[in-house]
C-alpha positions as a Markdown table, in Angstrom:
| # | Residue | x | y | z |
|---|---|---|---|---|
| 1 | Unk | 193.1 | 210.2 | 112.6 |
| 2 | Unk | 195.0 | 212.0 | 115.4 |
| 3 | Unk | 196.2 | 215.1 | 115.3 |
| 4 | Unk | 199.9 | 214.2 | 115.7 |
| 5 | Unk | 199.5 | 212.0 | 112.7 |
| 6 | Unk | 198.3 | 214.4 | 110.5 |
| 7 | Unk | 200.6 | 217.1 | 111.5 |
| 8 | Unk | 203.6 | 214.5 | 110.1 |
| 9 | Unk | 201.9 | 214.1 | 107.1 |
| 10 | Unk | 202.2 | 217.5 | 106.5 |
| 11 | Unk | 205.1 | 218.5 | 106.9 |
| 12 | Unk | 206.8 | 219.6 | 104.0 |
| 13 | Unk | 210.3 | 218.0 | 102.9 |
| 14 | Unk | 212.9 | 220.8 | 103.2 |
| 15 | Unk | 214.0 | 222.1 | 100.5 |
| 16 | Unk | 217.8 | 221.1 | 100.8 |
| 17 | Unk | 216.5 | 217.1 | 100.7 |
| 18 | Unk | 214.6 | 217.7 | 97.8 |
| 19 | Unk | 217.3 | 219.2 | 95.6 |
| 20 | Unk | 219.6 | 216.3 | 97.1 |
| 21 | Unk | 217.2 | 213.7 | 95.1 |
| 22 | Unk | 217.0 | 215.7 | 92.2 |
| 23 | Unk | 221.0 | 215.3 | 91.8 |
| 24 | Unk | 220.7 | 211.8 | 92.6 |
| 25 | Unk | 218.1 | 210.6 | 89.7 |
| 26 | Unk | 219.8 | 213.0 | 87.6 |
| 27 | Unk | 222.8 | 211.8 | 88.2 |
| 28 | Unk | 221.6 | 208.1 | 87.6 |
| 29 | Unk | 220.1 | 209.3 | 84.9 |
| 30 | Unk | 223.3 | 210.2 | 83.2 |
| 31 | Unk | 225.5 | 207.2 | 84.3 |
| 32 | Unk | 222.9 | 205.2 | 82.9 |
| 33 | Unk | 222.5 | 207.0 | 79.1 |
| 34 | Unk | 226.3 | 206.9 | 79.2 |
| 35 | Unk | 226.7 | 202.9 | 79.9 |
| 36 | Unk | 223.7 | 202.3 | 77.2 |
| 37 | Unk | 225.7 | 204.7 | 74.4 |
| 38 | Unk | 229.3 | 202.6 | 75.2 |
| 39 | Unk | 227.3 | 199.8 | 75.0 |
| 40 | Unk | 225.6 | 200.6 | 71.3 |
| 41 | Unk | 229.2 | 201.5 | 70.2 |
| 42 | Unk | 230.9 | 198.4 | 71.6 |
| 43 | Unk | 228.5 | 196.2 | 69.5 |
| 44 | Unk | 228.0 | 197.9 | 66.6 |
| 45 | Unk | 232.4 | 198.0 | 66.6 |
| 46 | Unk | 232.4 | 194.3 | 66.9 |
| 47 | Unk | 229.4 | 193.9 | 64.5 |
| 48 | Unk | 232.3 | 195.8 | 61.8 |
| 49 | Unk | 234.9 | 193.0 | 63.0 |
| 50 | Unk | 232.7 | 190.4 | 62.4 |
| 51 | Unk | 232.4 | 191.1 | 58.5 |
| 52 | Unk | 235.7 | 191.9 | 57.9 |
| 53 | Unk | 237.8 | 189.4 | 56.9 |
| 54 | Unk | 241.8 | 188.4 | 57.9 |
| 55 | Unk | 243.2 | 190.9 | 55.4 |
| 56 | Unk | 240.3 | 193.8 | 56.7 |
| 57 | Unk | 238.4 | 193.6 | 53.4 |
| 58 | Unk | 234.3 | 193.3 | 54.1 |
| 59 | Unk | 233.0 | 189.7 | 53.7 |
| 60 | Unk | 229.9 | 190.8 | 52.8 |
| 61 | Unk | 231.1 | 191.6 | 49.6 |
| 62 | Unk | 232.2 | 189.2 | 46.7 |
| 63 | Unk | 235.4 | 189.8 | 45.2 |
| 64 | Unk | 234.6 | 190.6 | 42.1 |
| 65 | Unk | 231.6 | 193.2 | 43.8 |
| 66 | Unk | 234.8 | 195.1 | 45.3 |
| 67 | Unk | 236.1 | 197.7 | 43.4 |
| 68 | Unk | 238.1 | 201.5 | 43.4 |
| 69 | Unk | 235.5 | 204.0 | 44.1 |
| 70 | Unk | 237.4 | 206.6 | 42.7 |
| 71 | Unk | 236.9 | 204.9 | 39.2 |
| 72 | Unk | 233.4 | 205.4 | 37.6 |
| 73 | Unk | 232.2 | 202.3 | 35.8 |
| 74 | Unk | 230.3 | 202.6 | 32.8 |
| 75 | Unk | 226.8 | 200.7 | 32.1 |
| 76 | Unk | 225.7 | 199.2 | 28.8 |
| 77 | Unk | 222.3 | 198.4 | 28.9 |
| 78 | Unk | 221.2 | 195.3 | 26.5 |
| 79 | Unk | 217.9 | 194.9 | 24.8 |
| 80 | Unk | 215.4 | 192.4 | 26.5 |
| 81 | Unk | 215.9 | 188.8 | 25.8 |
| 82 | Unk | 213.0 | 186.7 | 25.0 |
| 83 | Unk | 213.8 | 183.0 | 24.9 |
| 84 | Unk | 212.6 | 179.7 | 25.0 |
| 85 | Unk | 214.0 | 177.6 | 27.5 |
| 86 | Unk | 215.4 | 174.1 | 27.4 |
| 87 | Unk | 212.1 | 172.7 | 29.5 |
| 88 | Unk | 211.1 | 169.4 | 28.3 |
| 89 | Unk | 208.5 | 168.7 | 30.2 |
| 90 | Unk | 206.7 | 172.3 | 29.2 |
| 91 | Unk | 206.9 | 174.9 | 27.0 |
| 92 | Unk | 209.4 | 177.6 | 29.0 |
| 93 | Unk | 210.4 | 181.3 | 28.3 |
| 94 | Unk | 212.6 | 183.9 | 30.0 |
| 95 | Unk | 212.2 | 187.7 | 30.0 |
| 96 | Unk | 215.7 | 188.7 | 30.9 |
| 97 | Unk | 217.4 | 192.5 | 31.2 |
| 98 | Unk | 220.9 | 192.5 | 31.6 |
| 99 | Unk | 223.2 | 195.9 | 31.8 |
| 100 | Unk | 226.6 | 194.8 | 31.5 |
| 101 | Unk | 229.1 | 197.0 | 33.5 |
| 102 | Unk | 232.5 | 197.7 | 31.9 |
| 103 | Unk | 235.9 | 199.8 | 33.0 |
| 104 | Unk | 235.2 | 202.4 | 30.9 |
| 105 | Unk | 233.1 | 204.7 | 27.8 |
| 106 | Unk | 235.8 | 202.8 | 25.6 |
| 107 | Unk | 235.1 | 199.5 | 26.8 |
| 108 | Unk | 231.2 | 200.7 | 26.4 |
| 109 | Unk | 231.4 | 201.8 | 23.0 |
| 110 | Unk | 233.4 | 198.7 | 22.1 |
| 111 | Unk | 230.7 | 196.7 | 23.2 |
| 112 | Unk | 228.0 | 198.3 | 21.2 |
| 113 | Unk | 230.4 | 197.6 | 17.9 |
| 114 | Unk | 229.7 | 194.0 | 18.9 |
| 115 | Unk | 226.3 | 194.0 | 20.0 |
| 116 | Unk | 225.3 | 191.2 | 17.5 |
| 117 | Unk | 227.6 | 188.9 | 18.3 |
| 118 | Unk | 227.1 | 189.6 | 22.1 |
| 119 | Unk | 223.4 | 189.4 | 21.9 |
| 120 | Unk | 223.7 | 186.2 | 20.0 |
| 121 | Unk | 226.3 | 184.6 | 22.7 |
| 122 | Unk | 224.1 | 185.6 | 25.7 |
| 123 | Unk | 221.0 | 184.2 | 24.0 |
| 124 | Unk | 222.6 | 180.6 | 23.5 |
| 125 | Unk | 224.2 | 180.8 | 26.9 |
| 126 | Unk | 220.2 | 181.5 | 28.3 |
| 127 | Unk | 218.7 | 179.3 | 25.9 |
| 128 | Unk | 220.2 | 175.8 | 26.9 |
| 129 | Unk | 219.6 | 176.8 | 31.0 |
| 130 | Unk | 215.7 | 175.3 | 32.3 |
| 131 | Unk | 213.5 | 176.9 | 34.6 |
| 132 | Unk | 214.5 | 175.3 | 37.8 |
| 133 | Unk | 218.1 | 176.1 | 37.2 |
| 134 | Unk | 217.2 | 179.8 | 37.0 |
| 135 | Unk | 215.2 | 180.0 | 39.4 |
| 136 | Unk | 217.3 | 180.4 | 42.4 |
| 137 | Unk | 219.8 | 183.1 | 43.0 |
| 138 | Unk | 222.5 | 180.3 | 42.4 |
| 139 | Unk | 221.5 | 179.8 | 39.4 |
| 140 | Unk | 221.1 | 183.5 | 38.5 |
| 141 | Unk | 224.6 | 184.3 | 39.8 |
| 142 | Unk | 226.1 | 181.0 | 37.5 |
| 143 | Unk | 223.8 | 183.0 | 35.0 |
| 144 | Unk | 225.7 | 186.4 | 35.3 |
| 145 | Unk | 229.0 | 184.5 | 35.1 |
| 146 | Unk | 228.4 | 182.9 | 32.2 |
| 147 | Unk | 227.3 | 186.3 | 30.2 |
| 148 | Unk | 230.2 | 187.6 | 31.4 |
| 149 | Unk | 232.2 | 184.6 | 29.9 |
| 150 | Unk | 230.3 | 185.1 | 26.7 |
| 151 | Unk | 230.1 | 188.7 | 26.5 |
| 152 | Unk | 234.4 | 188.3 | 26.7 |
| 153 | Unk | 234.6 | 185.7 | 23.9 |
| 154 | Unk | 232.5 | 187.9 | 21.5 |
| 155 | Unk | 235.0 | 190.7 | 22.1 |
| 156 | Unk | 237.7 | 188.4 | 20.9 |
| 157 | Unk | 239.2 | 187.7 | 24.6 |
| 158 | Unk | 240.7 | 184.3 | 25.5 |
| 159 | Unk | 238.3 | 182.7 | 28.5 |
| 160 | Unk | 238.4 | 179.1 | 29.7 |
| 161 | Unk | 235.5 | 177.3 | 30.0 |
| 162 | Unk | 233.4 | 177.1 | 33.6 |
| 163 | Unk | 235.7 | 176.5 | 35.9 |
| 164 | Unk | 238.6 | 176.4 | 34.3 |
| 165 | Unk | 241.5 | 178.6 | 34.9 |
| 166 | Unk | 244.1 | 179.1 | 32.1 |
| 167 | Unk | 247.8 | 179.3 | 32.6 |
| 168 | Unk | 248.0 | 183.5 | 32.4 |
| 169 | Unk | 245.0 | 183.9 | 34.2 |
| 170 | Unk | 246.5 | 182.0 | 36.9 |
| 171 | Unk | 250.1 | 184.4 | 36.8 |
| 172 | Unk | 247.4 | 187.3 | 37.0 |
| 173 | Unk | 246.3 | 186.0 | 39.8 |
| 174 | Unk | 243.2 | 183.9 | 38.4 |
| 175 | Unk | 241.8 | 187.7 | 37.5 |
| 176 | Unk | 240.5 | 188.1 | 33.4 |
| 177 | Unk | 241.9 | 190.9 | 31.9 |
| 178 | Unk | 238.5 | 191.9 | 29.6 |
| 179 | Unk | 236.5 | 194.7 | 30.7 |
| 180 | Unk | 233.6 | 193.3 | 31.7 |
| 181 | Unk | 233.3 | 193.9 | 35.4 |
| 182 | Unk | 229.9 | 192.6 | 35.9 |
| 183 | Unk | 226.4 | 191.5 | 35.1 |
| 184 | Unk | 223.3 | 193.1 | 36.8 |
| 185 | Unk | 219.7 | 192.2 | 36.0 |
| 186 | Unk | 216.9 | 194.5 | 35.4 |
| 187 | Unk | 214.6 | 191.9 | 34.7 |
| 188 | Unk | 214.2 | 188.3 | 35.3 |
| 189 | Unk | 210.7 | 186.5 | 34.3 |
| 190 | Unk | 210.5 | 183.0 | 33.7 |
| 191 | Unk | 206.5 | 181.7 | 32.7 |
């Protein structure tokens, strides 16, 4: 290698070049963070707008899920349900938990009065379902609605069949006025 060749090679960048670069990449570097973080918040804002429906409530979230957060529900928990299934091709059984939720310790403390007559509703409404309709969440959800239902009438309450809407409910706006709010599962074995 010549001499002239390897004096270019060594030459050192000055130091006003170097610092120039620095505040280049840095710069970049920045620009670049800052178009990734509007980016994240631009989808994540139209992600929102996606689940929300025309009148802003969440889609995501039945209507019957949707409730006041300022109110406290109160949880009754029922006694396992052991029962035979209407199977008649085999010999069926469900293990079932089911906590009722209800407005209030009134509504809970009513509902332990009852308890017999709820328990024995719930167990006729689980008793005439078969395996393969229970086995999906379809038919676990039809399930809920129809303890719901049941737990109602034991209390005394007025409540149409499947389906069916009575005249008031309609004038409430198709909402039932007993306190049953909803029906979550702590179990669910079928054999």
């Amino acid at each position: 290698m010549s001499t002239a060749a390897a004096a270019v090679d060594a030459t050192p960048v000055p130091a006003k070049g170097k610092k120039k670069l620095i505040l280049i990449v840095a710069a970049a570097l920045v620009l670049l963070l800052l178009a990734g973080g509007a980016a994240l918040l631009l989808l994540k804002s139209q992600a929102a707008k996606g689940d929300e429906g025309e009148d802003g409530e969440t889609a995501s979230a039945p209507a019957e899920t949707r409730r006041d957060p300022k109110i406290i529900p109160t949880f009754v928990a029922l006694e396992m349900f052991t029962v035979n299934l209407a199977d008649r091709d085999a010999e069926r059984y469900a293990q079932i938990g089911i906590t009722l939720e209800v407005d209030d310790s009134k509504a809970g403390e009513r509902i332990k009065q009852f308890m017999p007559a709820i328990r024995n509703n719930v167990l006729m409404a689980i008793a005439d379902r078969t395996a393969a309709e229970l086995m999906g969440r379809d038919g676990k959800t039809q399930l809920a609605e129809r303890v719901k239902r049941e737990t109602a009438r034991a209390l005394g309450y007025d409540v149409p069949e499947e389906g069916a809407v009575t005249a008031a409910a309609k004038q409430r706006g198709g909402d039932d006025e007993h306190p049953v709010r909803g029906v979550h599962f702590s179990n669910f074995i079928i054999q």
